[in-house]
N, C-alpha and C positions, 0 to 999 in steps of 0.2 A: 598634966596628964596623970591619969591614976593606973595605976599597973597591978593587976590582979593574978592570983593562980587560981584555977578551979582544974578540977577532976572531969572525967566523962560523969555525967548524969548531974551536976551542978550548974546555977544558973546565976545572974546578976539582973538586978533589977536598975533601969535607966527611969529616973522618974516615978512615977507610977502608973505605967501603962505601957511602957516597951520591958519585954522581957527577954535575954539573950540565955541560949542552955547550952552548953558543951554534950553535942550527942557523941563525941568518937573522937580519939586521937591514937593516929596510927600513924607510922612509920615520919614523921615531921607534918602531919596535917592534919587540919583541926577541923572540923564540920559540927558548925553551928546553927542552932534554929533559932530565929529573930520573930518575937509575937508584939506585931507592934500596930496601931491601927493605920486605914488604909491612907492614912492623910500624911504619912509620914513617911517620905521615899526613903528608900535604902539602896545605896548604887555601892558597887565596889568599887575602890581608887582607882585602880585602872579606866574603868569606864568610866568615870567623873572629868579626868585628867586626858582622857581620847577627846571628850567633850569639851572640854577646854581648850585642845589645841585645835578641833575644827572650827571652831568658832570662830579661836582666833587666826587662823588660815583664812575662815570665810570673810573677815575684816582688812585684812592684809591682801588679800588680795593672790596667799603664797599657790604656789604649784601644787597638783596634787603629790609628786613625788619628797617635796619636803615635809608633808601630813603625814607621808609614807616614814619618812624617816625619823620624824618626831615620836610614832609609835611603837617603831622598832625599838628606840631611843628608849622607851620606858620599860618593855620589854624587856630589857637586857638591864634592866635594873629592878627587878626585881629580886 
């Protein structure tokens, strides 16, 4: 894992074709713009990790109420 610092208005390059810019960091939050082409999804770990667990809920077979709980579950971890 590489761990970087950048400022608002600096950016890092992934490759040569995804670019990431630090627009704003305020009060503990960071808002970033992602220039990346259209073939290359970008999901946030929440969303990746919801998908993950309906999936594996839709394989198992599990209740909706433990889908319900597995999200809560991550929720409360962030």
């Amino acid at each position: 894992m590489l761990i970087l610092q950048r400022k608002a208005g600096e950016s890092l390059l992934i490759g040569g074709d995804i670019e990431v810019s630090v627009l704003s960091v305020d009060a503990g939050r960071v808002r970033l713009a992602i220039q990346a082409p259209k073939s290359v999804p970008i999901l946030r770990s929440e969303l990746k990790n919801a998908a993950t667990a309906n999936q594996e809920a839709a394989v198992e077979g599990a209740s909706p109420l433990a889908l319900l709980d597995a999200l809560r579950h991550n929720e409360q971890n962030k």
